[in-house]
C-alpha positions as CSV (number, residue, x, y, z in Angstrom):
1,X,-2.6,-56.8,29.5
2,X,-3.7,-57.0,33.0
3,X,-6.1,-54.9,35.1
4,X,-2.9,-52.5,36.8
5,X,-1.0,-52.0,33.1
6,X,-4.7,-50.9,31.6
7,X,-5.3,-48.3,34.7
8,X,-1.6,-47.1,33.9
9,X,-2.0,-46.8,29.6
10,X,-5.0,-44.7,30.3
11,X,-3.7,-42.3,32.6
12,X,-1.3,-41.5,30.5
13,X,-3.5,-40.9,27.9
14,X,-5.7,-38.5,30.2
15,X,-2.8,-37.3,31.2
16,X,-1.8,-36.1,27.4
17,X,-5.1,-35.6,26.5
18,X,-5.2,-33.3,29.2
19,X,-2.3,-31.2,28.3
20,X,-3.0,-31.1,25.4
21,X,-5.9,-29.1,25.5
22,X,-4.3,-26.5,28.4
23,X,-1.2,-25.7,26.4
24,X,-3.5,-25.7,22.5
25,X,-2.9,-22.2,20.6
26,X,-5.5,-21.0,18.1
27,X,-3.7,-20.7,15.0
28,X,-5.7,-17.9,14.1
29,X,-4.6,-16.2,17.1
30,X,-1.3,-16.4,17.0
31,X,-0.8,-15.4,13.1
32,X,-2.9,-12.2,14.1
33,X,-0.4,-11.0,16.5
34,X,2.5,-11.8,14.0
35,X,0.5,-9.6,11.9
36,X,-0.3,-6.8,14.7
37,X,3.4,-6.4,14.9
38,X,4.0,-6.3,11.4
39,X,1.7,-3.3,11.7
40,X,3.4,-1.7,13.8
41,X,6.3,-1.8,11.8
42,X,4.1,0.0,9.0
43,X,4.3,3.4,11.0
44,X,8.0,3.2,12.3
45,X,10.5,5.2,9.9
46,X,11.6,3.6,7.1
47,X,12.9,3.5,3.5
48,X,11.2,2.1,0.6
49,X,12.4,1.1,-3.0
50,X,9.4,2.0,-5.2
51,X,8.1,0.6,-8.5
52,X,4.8,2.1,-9.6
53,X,2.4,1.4,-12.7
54,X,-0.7,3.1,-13.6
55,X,-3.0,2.9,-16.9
56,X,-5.5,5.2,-17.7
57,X,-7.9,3.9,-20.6
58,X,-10.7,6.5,-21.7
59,X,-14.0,5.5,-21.9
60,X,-15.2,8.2,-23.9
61,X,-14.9,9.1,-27.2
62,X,-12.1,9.8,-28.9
63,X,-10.5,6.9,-26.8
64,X,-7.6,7.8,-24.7
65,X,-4.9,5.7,-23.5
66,X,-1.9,6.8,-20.9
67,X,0.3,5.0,-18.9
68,X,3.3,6.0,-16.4
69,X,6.2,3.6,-15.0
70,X,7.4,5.5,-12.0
71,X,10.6,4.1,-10.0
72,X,12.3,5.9,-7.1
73,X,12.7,5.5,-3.5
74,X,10.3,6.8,-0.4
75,X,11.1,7.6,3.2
76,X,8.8,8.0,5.4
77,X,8.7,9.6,9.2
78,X,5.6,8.7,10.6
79,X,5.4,10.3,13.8
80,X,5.6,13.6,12.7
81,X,4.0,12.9,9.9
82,X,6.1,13.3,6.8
83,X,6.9,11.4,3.8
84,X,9.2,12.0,0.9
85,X,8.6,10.1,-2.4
86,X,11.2,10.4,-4.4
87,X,10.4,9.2,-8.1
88,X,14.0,9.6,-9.8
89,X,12.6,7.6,-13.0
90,X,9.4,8.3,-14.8
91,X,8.0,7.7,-17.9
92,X,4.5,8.7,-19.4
93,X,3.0,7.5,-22.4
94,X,0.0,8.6,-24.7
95,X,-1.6,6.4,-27.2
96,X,-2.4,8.5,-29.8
97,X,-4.6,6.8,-33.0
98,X,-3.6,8.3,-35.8
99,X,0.3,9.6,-35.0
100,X,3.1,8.6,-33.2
101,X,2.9,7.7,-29.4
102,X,3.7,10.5,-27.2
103,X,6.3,9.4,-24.9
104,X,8.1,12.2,-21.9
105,X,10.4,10.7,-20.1
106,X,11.0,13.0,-15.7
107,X,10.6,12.9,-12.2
108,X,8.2,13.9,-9.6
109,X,9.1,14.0,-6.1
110,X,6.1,14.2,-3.5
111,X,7.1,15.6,0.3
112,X,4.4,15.9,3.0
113,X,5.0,17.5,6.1
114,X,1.9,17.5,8.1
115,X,-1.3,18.8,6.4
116,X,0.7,20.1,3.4
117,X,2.4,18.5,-0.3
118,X,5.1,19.7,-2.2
119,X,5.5,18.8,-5.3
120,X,8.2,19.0,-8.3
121,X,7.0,17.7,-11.6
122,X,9.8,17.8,-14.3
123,X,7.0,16.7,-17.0
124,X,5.3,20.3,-16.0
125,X,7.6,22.2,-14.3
126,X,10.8,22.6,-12.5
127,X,9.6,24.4,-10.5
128,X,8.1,23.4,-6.5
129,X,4.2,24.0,-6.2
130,X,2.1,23.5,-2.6
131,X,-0.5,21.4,-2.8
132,X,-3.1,22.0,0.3
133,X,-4.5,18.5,-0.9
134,X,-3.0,15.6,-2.6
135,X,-3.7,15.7,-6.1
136,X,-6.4,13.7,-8.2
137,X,-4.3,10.5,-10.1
138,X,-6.5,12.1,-13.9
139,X,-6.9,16.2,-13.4
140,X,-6.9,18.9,-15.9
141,X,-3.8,18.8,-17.2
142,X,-3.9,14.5,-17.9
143,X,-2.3,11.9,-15.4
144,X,0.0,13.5,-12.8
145,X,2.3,11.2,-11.0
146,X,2.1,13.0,-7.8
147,X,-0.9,11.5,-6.3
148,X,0.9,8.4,-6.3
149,X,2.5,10.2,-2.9
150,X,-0.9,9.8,-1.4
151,X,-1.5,6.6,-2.5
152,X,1.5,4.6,-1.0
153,X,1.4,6.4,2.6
154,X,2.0,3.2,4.5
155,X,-0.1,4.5,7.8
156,X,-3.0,4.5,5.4
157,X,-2.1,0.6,4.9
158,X,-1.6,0.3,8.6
159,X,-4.5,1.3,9.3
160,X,-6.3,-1.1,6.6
161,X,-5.2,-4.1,8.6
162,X,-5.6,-3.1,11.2
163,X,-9.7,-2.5,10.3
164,X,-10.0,-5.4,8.2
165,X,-7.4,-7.9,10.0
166,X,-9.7,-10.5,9.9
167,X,-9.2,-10.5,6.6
168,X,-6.1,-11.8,6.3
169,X,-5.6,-14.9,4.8
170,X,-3.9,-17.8,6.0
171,X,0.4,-16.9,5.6
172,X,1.8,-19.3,3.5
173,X,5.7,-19.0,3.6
174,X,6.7,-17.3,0.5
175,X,10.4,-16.9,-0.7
176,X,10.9,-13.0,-1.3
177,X,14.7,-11.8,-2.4
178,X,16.0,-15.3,-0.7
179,X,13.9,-14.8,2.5
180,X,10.8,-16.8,3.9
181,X,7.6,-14.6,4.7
182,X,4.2,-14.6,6.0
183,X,2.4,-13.4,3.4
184,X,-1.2,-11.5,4.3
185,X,-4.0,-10.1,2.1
186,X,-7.1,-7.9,2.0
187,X,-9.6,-6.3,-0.3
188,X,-11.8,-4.0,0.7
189,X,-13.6,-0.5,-0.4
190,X,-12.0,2.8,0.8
191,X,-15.0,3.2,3.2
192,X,-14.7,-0.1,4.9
193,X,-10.9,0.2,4.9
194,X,-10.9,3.6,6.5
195,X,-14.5,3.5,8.7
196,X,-12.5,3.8,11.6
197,X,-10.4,6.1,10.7
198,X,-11.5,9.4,8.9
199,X,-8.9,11.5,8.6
200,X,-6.8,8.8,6.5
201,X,-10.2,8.3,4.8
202,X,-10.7,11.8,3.9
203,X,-7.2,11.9,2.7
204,X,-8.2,8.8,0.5
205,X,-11.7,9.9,-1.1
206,X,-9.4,12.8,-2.7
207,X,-7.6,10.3,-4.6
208,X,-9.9,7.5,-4.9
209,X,-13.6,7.0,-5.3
210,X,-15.2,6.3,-1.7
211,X,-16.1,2.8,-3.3
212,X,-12.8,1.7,-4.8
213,X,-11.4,-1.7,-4.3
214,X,-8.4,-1.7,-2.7
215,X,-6.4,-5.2,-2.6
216,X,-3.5,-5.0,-0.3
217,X,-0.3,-7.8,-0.2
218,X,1.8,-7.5,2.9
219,X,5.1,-10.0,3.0
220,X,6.1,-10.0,6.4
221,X,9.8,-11.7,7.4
222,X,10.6,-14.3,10.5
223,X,10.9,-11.6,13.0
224,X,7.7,-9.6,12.4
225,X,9.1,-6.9,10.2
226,X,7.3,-5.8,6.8
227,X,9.4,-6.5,3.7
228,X,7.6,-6.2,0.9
229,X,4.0,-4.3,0.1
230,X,2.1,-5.1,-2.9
231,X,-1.3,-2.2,-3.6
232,X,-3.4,-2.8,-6.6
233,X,-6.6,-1.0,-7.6
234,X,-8.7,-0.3,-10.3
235,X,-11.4,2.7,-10.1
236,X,-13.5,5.0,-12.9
237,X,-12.7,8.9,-12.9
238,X,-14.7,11.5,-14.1
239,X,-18.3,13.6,-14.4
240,X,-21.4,12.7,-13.3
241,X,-22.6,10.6,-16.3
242,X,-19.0,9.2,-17.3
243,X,-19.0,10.9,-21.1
244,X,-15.4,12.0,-19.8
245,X,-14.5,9.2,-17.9
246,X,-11.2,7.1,-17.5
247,X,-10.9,4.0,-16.0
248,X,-7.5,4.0,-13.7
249,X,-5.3,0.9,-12.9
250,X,-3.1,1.3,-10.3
251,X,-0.4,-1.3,-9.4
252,X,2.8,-0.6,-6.8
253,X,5.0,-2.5,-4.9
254,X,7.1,-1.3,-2.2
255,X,10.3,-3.0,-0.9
256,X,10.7,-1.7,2.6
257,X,14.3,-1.1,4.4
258,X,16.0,0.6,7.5
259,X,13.0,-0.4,10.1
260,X,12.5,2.0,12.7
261,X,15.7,4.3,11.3
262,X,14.9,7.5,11.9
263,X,14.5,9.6,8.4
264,X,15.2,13.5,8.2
265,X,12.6,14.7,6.3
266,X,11.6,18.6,5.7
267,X,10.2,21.1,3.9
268,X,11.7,22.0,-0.1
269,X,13.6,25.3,0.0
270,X,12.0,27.1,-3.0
């Protein structure tokens, strides 16, 4: 190769080289804003199918067990705020040692409108009660379903990501219902979840302990729009010293629909 084809080879190679390193993207960067937007889509109006689990295991004595499978749909207005979780399939279950299992089969449906929760509990009552706060997951009168509506609020995830967004993993495409997604992930405590944001987090500490782990699964599709939500947890309830104290498992998955449809939600007549 002669002195004039050299000169040439190499400029070309600057040349790339060059470009190269004016037109890179940050990987990093770019999946962040795929997930910025999928946040957004979070607090839009939307529809949800719902599938919740939660076990309660005593750690007291005698030992109590309880578990509900809850199934239903939830809509959710966020600008307003307002949510209705609509639970059309529940089912509760005591372990008891010496007699039978105590299975109740219900529903609960959970509607907030701004500051205040309605609830219907078929397992209780059929009757509506108003909540000022959303109820405890373990209370007085054993598991109540209805805090699950606190729970699943989806500006509360929102908001997660967006604290914690740097702790999002890598999206790996993922099949979901015959569709590729980018698939992020978190886990964090209530109080690093929420620091920013303290009226979610108050909302929070009434259902879970301020240091509760929270692991969070978001499945977002090709054009920036959540699909499916995935919210584990696992968190001790009960006095000071624990003598009548449950651990709770929580697990839920959401299946989101209708993005950015608006959704007529209002208060029970009674």
């Amino acid at each position: 190769m002669n002195w004039r084809a050299a000169c040439a080879v190499a400029g070309v190679v600057a040349l790339v080289l060059t470009g190269c390193g004016q037109n890179a993207k940050d990987p990093r960067q770019d999946d962040y804003q795929h997930l910025k937007r999928a946040i957004s889509g979070l607090e839009q109006p939307h529809r949800a199918d719902v599938e919740v689990k939660v076990f309660v295991n005593g750690m007291g004595f005698p030992p109590i067990k309880m578990n509900a499978e809850m199934r239903g749909v939830q809509r959710s207005d966020p600008g307003h705020p307002a949510t209705d979780l609509d639970l059309r399939s529940v089912t509760t279950t005591i372990e008891r040692e010496y007699n039978e299992d105590l299975v109740r089969n219900g529903a609960v449906r959970v509607i907030v409108v701004g500051d205040r929760t309605y609830v219907r509990n078929t397992l209780q009552s059929s009757k509506w009660r108003t909540l000022p706060a959303p109820a405890a997951v373990v209370g007085d009168r054993g598991l109540d379903p209805a805090a699950t509506g606190a729970m699943l609020r989806t500006t509360m995830v929102a908001a997660m990501f967006r604290s914690k967004g740097t702790l999002a993993g890598p999206p790996s495409p993922t099949t979901t219902a015959g569709m590729k997604t980018r698939r992020y992930w978190i886990s964090c405590t209530v109080d690093d979840c929420l620091e920013d944001v303290p009226d979610l987090r108050d909302i929070a500490r009434k259902v879970y302990p301020r240091d509760a782990v929270i692991q969070l699964r978001l499945f977002v599709d090709d054009q920036d729009r959540p699909r499916l939500l995935e919210v584990e947890s696992e968190f001790p309830v009960g006095n000071k010293d624990m003598t009548r104290g449950v651990l709770v498992t929580f697990k839920a998955k959401l299946t989101l629909h209708e993005h950015g449809k608006p959704q007529q939600i209002s208060v029970p007549a009674h």
